[in-house]
The first five atom37 places (N, CA, C, CB, O) and aatype in JSON, in Angstrom:
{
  "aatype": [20, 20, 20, 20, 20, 20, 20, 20, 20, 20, 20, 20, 20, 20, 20, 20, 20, 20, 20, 20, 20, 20, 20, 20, 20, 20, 20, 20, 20, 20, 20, 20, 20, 20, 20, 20, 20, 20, 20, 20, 20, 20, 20, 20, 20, 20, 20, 20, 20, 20, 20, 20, 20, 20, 20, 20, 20, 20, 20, 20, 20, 20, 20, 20, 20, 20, 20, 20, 20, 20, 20, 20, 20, 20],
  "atom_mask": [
    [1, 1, 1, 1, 1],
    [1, 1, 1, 1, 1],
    [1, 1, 1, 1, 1],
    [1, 1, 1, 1, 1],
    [1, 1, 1, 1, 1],
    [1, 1, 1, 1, 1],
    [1, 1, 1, 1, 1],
    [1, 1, 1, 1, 1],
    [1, 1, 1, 1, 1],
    [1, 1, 1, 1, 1],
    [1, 1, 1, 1, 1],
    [1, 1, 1, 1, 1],
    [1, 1, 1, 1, 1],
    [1, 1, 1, 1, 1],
    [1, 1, 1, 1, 1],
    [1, 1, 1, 1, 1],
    [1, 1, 1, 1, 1],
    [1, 1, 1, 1, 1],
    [1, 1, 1, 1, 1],
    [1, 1, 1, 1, 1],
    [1, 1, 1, 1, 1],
    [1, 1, 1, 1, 1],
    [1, 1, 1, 1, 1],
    [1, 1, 1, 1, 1],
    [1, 1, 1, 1, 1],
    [1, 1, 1, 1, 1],
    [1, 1, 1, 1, 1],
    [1, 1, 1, 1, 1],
    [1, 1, 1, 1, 1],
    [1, 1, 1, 1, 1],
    [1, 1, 1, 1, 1],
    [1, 1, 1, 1, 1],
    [1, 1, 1, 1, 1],
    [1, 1, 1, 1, 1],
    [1, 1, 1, 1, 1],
    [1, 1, 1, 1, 1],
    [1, 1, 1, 1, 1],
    [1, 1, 1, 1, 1],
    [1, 1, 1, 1, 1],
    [1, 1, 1, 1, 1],
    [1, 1, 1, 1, 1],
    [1, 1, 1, 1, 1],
    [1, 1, 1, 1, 1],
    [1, 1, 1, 1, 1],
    [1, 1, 1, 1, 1],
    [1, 1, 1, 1, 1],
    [1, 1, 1, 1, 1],
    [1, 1, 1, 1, 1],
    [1, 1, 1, 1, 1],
    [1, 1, 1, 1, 1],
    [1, 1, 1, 1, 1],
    [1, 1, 1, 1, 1],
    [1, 1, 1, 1, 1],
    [1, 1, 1, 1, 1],
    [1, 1, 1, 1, 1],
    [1, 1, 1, 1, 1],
    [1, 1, 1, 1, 1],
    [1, 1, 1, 1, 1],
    [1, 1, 1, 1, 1],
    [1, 1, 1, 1, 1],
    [1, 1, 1, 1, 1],
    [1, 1, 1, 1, 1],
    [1, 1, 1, 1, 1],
    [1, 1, 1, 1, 1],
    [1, 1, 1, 1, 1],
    [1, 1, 1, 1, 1],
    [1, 1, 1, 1, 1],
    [1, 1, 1, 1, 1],
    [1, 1, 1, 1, 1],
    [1, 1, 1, 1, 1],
    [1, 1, 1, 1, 1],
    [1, 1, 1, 1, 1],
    [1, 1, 1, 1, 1],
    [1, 1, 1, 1, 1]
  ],
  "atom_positions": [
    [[22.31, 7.46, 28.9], [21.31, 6.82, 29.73], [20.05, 6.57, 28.92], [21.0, 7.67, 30.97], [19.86, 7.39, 28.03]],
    [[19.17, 5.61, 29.05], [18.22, 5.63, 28.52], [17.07, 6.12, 29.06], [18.14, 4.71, 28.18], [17.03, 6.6, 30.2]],
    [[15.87, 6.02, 28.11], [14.71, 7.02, 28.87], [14.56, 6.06, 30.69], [12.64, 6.96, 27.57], [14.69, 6.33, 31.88]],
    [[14.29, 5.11, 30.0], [14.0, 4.35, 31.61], [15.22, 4.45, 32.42], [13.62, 2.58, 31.57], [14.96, 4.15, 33.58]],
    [[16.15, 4.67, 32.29], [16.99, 5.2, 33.74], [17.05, 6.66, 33.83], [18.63, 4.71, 33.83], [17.87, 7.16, 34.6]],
    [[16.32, 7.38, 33.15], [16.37, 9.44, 33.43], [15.08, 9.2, 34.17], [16.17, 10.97, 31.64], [15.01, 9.98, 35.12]],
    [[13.79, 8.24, 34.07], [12.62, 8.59, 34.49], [13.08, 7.81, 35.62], [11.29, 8.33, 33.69], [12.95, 8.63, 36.53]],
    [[13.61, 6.59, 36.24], [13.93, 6.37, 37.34], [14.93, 7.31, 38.61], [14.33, 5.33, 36.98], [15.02, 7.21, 39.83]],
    [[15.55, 8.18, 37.6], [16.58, 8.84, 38.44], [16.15, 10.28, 38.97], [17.9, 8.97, 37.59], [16.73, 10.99, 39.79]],
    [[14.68, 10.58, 38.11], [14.04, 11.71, 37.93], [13.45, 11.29, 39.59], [12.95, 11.88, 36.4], [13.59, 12.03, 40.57]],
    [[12.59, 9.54, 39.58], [12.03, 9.86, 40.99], [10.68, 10.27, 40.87], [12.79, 10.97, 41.73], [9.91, 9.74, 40.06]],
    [[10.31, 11.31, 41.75], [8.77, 11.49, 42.5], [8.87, 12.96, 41.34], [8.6, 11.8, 44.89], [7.85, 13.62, 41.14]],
    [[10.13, 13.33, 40.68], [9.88, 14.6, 39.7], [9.05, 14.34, 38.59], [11.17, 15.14, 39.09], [8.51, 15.2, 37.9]],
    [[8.94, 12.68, 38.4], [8.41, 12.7, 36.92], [7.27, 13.3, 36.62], [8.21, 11.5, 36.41], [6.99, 14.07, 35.7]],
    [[6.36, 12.66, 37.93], [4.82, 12.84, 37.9], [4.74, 14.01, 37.55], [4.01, 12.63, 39.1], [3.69, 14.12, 36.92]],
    [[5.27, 14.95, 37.6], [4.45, 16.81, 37.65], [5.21, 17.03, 36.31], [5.04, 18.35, 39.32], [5.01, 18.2, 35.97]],
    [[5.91, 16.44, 35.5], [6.4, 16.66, 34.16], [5.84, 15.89, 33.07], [7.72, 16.44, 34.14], [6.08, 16.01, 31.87]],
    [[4.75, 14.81, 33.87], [4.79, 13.89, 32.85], [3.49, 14.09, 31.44], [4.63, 12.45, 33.73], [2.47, 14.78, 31.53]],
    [[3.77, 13.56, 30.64], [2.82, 14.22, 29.25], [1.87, 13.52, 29.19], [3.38, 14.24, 27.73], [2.18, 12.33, 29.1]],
    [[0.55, 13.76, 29.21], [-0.49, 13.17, 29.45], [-1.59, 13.23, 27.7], [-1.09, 14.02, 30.95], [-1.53, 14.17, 26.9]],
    [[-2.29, 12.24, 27.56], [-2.55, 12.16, 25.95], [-3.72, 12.99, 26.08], [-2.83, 10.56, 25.16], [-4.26, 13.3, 27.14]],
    [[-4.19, 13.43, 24.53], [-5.43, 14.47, 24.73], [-6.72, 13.95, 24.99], [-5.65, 15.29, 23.55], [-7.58, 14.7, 25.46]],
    [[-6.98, 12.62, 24.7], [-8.15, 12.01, 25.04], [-7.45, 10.46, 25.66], [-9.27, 11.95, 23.59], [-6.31, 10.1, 25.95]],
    [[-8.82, 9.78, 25.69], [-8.02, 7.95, 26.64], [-8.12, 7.5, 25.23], [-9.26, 6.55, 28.26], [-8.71, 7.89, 24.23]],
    [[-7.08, 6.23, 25.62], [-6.6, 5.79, 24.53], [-7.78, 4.64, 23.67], [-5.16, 5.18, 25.0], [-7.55, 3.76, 22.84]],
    [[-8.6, 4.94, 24.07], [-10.33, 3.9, 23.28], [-10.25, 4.45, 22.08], [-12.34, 4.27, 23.98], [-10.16, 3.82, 21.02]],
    [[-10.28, 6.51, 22.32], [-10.66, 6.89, 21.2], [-9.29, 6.93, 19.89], [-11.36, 8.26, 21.58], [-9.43, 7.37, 18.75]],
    [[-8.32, 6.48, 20.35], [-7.31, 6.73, 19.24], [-7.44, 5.57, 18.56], [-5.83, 7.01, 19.65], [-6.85, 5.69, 17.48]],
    [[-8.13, 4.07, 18.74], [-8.44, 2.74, 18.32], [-9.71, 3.65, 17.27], [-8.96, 1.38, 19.79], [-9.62, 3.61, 16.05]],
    [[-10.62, 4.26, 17.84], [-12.28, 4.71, 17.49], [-11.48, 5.55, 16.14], [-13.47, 5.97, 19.04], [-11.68, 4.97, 15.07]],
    [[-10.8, 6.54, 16.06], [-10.42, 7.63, 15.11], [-9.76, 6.6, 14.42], [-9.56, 9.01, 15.59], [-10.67, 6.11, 13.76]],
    [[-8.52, 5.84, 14.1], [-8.2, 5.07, 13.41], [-9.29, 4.03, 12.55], [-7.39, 4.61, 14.17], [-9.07, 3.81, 11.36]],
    [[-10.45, 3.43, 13.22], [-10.87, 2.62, 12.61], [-12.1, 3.77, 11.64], [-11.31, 1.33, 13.67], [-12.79, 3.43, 10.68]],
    [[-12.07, 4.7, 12.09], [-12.92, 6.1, 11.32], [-12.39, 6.14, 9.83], [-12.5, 7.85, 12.16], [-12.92, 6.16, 8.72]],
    [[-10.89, 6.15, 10.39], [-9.99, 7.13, 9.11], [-9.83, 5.63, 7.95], [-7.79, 8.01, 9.89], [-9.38, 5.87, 6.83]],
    [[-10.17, 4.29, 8.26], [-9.26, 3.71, 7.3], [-10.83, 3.01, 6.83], [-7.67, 2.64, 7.91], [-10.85, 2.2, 5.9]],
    [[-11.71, 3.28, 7.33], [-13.59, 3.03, 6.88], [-13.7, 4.17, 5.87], [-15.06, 3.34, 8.43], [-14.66, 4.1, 5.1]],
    [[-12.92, 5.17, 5.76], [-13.22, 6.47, 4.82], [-12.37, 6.46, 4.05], [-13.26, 7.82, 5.34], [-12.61, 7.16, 3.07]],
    [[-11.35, 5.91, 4.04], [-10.49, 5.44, 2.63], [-10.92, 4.35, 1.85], [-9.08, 5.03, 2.91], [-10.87, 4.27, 0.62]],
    [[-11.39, 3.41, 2.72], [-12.28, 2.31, 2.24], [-13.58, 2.86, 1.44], [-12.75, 1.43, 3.52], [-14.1, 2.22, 0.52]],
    [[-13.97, 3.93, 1.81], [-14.89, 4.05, 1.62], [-14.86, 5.02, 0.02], [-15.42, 4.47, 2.89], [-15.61, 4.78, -0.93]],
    [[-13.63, 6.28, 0.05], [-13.34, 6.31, -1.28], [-12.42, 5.37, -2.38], [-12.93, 7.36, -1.27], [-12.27, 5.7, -3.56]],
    [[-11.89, 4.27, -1.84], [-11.76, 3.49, -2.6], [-12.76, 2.4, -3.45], [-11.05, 3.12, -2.04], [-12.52, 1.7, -4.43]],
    [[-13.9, 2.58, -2.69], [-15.27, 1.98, -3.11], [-15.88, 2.81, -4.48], [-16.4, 2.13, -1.72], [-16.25, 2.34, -5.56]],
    [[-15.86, 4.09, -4.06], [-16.1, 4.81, -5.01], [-15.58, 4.95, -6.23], [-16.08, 5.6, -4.67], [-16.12, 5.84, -6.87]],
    [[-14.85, 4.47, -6.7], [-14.13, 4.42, -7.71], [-13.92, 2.58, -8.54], [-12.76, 5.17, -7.07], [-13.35, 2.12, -9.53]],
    [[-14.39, 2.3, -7.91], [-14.59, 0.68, -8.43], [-15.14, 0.99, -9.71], [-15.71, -0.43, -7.47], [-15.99, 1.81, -10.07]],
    [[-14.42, 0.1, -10.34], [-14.84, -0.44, -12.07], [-14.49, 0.6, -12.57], [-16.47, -0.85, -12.64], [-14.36, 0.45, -13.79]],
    [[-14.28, 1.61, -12.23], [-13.58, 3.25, -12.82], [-12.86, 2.56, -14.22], [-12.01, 4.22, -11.43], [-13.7, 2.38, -15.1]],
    [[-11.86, 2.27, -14.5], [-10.66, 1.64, -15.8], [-11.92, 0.99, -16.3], [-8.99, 0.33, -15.36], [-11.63, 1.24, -17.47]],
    [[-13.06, 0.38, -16.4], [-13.63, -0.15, -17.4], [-15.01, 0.56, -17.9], [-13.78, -1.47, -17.03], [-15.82, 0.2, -18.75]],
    [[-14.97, 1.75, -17.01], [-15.92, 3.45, -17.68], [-14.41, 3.99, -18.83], [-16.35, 5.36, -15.64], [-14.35, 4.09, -20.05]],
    [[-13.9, 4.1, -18.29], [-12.81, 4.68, -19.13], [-12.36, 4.0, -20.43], [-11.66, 4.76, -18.31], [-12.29, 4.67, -21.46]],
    [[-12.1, 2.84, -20.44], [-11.35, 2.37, -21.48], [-12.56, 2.17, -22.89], [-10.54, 0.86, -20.89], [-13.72, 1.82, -22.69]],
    [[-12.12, 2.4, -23.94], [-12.92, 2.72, -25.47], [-13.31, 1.42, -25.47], [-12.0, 3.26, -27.02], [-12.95, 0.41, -24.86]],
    [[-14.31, 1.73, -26.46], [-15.16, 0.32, -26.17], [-14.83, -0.67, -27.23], [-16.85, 0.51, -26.2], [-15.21, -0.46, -28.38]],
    [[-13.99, -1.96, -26.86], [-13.79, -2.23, -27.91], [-13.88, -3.87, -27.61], [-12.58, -1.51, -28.45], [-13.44, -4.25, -26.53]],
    [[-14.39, -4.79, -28.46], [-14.07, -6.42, -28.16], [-13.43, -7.03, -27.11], [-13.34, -6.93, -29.05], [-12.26, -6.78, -26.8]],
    [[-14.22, -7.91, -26.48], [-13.21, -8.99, -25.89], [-11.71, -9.47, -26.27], [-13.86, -10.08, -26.0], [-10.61, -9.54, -25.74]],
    [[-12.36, -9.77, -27.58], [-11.5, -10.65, -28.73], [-10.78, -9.99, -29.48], [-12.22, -11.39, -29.68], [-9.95, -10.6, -30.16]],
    [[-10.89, -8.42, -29.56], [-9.77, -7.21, -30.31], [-8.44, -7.51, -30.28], [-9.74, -5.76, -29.62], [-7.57, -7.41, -29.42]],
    [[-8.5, -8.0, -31.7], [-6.45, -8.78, -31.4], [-5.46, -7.55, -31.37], [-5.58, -10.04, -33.16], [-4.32, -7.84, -31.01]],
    [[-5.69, -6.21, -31.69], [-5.01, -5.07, -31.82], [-4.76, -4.84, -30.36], [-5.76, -3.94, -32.6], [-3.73, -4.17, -30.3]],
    [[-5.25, -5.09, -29.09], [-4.99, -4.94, -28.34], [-4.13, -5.72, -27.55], [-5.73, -4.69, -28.15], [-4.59, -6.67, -26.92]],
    [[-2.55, -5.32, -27.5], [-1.38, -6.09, -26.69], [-1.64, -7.6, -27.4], [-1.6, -6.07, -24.72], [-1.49, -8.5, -26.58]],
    [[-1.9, -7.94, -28.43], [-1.83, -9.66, -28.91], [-1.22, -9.38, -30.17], [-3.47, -10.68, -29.13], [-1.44, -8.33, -30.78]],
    [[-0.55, -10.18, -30.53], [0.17, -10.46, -31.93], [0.06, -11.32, -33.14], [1.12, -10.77, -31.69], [0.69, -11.52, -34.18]],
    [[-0.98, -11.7, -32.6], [-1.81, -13.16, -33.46], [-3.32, -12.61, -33.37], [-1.67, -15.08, -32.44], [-3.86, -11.74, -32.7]],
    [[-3.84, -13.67, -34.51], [-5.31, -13.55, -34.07], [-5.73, -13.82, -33.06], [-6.07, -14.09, -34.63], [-5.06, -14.59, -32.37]],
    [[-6.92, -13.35, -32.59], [-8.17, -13.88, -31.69], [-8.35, -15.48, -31.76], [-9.63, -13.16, -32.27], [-8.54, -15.93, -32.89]],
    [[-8.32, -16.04, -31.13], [-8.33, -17.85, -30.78], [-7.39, -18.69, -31.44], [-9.71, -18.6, -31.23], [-7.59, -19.85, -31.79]],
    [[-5.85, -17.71, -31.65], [-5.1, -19.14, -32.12], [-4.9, -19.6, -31.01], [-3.73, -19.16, -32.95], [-5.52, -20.66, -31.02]],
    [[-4.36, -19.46, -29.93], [-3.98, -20.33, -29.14], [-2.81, -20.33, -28.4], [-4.01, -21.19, -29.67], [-2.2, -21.28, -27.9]],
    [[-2.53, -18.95, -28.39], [-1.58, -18.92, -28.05], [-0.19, -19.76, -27.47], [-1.97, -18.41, -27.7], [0.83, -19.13, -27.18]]
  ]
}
């Protein structure tokens, strides 16, 4: 049977069994838009991070991933 034919067959029993949420459902929209403003928010923090890190070296550094000089042309 599925849920909707046990809660129909249940009747006037459901009401006094039924599971009720811990707050109304505004605040589960309110806590969600909390939780993904604070990931946003450490993902902010970390911006430009890989270009504090990486050694300081030329634009034009052909040693880096290139196999040719700087402005042939690839």
């Amino acid at each position: 049977m599925t849920s909707a034919a046990l809660i129909l067959a249940e009747g006037e029993h459901h009401s006094e069994h039924a599971m009720t949420l811990p707050f109304a459902d505004f605040w589960f929209g309110v806590i969600a838009l909390a939780a993904f403003m604070l990931l946003l928010a450490i993902t902010f923090a970390f911006r430009n991070t890989a270009a504090k890190l990486a050694p300081a070296q030329g634009a034009n550094d052909a040693s880096h991933g290139s196999h040719s000089a700087p402005g042939s042309g690839h």
